[in-house]
N, C-alpha and C positions, 0 to 999 in steps of 0.2 A: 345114895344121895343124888347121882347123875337121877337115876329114873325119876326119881323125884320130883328132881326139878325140870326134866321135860314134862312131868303133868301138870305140872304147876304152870309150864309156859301155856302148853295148850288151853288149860282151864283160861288162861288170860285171854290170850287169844280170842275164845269162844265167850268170853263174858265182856270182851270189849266189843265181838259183833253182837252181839244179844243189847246192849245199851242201845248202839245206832241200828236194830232191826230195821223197824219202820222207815227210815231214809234209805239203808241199803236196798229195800221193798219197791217202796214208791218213788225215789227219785229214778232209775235206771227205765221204770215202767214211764215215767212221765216221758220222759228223755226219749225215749221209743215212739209214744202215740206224738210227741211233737217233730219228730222225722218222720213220721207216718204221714200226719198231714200236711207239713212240708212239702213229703214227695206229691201230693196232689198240685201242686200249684205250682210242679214243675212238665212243661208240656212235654208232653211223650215222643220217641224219636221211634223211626222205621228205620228197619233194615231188610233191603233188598238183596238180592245174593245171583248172580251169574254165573256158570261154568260153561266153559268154553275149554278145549282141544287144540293145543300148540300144533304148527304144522309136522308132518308125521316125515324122517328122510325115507327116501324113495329113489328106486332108481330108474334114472333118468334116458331119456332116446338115445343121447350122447355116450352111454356107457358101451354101445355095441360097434361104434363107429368113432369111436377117439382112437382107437389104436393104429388106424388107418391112416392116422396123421402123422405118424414118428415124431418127431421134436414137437409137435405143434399140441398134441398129446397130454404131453408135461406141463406145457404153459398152459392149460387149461385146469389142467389139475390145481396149479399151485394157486390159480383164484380161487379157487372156493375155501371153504376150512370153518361150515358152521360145527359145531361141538356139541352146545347143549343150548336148543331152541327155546329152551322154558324159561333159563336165566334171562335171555336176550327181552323175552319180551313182557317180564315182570319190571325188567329195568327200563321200556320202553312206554309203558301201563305208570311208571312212578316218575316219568321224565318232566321236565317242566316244559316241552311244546306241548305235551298230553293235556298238562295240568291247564294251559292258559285257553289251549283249543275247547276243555270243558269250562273254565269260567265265562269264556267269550259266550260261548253254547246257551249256556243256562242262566247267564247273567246272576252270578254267584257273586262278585261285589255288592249288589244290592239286596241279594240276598242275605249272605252273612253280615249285610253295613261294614265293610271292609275298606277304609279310606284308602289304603294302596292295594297293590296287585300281589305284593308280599303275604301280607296277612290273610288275605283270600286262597291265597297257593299253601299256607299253614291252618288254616281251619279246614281245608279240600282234603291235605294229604292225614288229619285227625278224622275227618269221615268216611274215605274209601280207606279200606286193608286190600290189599293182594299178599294172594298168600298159591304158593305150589306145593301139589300135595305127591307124596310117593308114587299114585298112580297116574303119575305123568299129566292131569289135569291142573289146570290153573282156576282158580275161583277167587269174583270180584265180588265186596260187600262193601256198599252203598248206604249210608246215612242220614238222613233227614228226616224237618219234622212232617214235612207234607207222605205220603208214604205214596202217590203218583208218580211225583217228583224223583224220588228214593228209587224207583224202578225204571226211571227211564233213565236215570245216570249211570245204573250199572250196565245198561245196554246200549246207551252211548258211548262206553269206553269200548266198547267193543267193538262198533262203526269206529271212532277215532283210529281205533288199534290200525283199523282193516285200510286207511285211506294213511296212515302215517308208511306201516310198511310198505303201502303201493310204491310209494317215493321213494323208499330206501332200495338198496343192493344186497338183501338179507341170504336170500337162500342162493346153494347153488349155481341153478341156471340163471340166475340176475345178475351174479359177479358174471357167468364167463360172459354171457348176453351182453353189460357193458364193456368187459375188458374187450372183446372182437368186434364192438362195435365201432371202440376207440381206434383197434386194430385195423379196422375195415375202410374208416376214413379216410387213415392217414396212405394207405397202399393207395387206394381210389386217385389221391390225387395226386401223387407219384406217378402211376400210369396213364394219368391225364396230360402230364407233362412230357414226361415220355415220348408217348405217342405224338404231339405234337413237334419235337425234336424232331422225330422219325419222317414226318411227314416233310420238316422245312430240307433237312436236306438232302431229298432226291436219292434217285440213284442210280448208281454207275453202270456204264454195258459190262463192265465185266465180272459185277457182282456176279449178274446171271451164270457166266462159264463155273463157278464155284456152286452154286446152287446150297446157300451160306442156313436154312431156315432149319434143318433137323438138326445142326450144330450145335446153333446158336438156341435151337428149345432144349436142347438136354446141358448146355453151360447155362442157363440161368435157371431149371429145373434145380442143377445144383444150388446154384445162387441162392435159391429160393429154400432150400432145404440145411443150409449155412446159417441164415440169416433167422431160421425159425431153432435152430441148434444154438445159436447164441443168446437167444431168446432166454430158452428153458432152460439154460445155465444159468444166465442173471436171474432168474425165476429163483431157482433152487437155490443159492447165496443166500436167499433168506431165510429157510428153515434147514439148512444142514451146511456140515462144514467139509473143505474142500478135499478132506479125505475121506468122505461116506463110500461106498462103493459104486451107488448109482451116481453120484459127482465125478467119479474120477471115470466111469466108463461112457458118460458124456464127454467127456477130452477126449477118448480114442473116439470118439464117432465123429466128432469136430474137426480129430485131426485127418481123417480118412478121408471124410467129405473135401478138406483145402486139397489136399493131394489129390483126389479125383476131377478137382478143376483146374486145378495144374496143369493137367497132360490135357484135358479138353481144350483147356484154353491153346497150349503148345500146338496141339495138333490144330488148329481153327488155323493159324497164324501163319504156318506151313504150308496152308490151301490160297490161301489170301495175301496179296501184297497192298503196298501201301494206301490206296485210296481205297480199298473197300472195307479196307479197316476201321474207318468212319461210319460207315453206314452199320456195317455188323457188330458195330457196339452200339449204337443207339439203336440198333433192332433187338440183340441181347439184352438191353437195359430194360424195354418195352416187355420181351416175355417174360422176365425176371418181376417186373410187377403184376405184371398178370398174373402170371403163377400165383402168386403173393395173396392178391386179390380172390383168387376163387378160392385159395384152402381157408382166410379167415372169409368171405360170405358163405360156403359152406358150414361151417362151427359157428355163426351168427345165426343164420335161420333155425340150425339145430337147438342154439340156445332161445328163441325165442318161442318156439313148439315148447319146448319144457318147461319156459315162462307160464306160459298159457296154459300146459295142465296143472302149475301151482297156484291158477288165481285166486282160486276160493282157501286159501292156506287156513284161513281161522273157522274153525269150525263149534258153533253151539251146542254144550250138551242139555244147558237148561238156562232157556232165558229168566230173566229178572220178572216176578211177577209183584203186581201189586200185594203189600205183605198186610194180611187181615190184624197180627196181633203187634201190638207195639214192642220193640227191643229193649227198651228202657224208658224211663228208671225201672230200674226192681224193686218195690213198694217194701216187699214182705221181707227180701235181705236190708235194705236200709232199716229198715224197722228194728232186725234184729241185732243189724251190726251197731246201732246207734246205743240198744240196750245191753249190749253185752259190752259194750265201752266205756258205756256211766257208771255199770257195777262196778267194773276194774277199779277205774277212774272213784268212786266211793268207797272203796275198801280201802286203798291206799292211802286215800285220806283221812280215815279214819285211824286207821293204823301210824300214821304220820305223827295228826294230833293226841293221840294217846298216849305215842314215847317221848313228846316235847312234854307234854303233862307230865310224865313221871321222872322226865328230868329235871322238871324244876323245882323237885322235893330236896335234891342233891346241893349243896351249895355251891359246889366247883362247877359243875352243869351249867347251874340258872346265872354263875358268872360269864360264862362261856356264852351263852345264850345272850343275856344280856348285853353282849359285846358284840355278837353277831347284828342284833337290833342298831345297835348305836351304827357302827358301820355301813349298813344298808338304810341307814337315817328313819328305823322305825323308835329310837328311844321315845318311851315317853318324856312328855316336859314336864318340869318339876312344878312343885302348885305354886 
């Protein structure tokens, strides 16, 4: 009796599609060729397409000559810390200075009729994609309807790309470049004052009998080796904790360093009595910036040589050409997605009205029904 009455359903099934052949036929077909011609009278968009080569790490002039610095070393190191150069500049390609640098460019409010600067920055980022692909390239794709237009915007973001990081401190040698440039100033004019000090006040006859100069350059030699040891300690506070190994044997090199100017200083003090103890601190003061001075403009110039062979960072694998075939619409999937929609969409229906039909042979149904009606305010009115 089960088998039974599963052929009995199917018979139904098939004899209720068999009544609505002809609409299940021809309306899903209609519904097709009128998205068909639809899609004609919607204008065609281009896609342009970009690849471009994040900058590549490398090593740098500074790698053969930073050891040579001892503390000074460290604080070079702990400016830099790029990671992964392809995130940096997917998120710098989707930034909103990028975004407004290319509607200002291309005059995209007027283009997209965009009455604020918002919705022009939301129609932009639904027309370019950036996307990073496994093999370490980056690829920009460009939208519009003009397909000129579409190609010079993906190789505009790539100019933008190149004049935005100019600005920025991205790689490297641009962090240390700034940090010793910062570094460089500030010593500069320490030792401008200095020196001035040194000059107002004179000095004494019996400086001379001491002969105070190889002293007084190897106590600020230290100075100068203290103060860049302090440095790369606060340096290092920031990415490790105060019991790393290289943390704690920065304290014994700190404390070595105080102790060896200790006895220099002791012994200077020994040689010299009270008045020329004035001058040979503000002469020690003088080469202690000095010092200072040549180790950060040495590691300046160093970072600005490795600036200079990063300039060209962004490199093109395949510029944006004007694109011969249109992106979209897709005529032929519209066509087909529109008709394989209507069928669904018609069978359902059909099947729908078929079991309302044969429930209203039932009398508890068609009151059920009729109650439904009333509810959703379809009752009929009475005559």
């Amino acid at each position: 009796m089960a088998q039974d009455d599963d052929e009995i359903s199917l018979l139904d099934l098939v004899e209720t599609l068999a009544e609505r052949f002809w609409l299940l036929v021809l309306g899903p077909l209609a519904v097709g060729l009128a998205a068909l011609g639809i899609s004609f009278t919607t204008p065609p968009t281009f896609t342009a397409k970009t690849v471009l080569m994040p900058p590549q790490a490398q090593q740098s002039a500074a790698a053969s000559l930073i050891q040579s610095l001892g503390a000074l070393g460290g604080v070079a190191g702990a400016a830099a810390g790029i990671k992964n150069p392809n995130d940096q500049i997917v998120a710098l390609l989707k930034s909103r200075t990028l975004s407004d640098r290319m509607i200002d460019r291309f005059e995209l409010m007027t283009v997209y009729k965009a009455k604020l600067r918002q919705d022009a920055r939301q129609t932009l980022e639904g027309s370019v994609r950036v996307s990073a692909g496994k093999d370490g390239l980056i690829a920009i794709e460009a939208d519009d309807k003009d397909p000129k237009r579409a190609a010079s915007m993906a190789n505009a973001y790539v100019q933008e790309l190149s004049k935005l990081m100019g600005s920025l401190a991205m790689t490297e040698a641009q962090q240390r470049r700034v940090f010793f440039e910062r570094q460089l100033k500030d010593a500069k004019d320490n030792m401008t004052r200095a020196e001035l000090a040194l000059k107002a006040g004179g000095i004494e006859a019996d400086i001379f009998k001491s002969s105070p100069q190889a002293a007084v350059t190897a106590v600020a030699q230290v100075q100068a080796q203290i103060a860049a040891q302090e440095v790369k300690l606060g340096a290092m506070r920031g990415y490790m904790t105060e019991s790393a190994p290289e943390f704690r044997q920065g304290l014994v090199e700190l404390q070595a360093l105080r102790a060896q100017l200790s006895k220099l200083e002791a012994s200077q003090k020994s040689q010299v009595g009270g008045g020329g103890n004035d001058y040979i601190t503000r002469y020690r003061d003088y080469k202690y910036f000095e010092t200072l001075f040549e180790l950060f403009a040495k590691q300046y110039e160093i970072a600005r040589v490795d600036e200079s062979r990063e300039g060209a960072v962004i490199q093109i694998v395949d510029p944006a050409l004007e694109p011969e075939w249109k992106s979209k619409p897709k005529r032929a999937l519209i066509a087909v997605i529109a008709t394989l929609a209507a069928g669904f969409a018609l069978v359902l229906y059909v099947f729908v009205r078929k079991a309302i039909a044969n429930a209203s042979t039932d009398p508890e149904t068609a009151a059920k029904l009729e109650r439904i009606r009333g509810l959703l305010g379809f009752r009929k009115k009475a005559a």
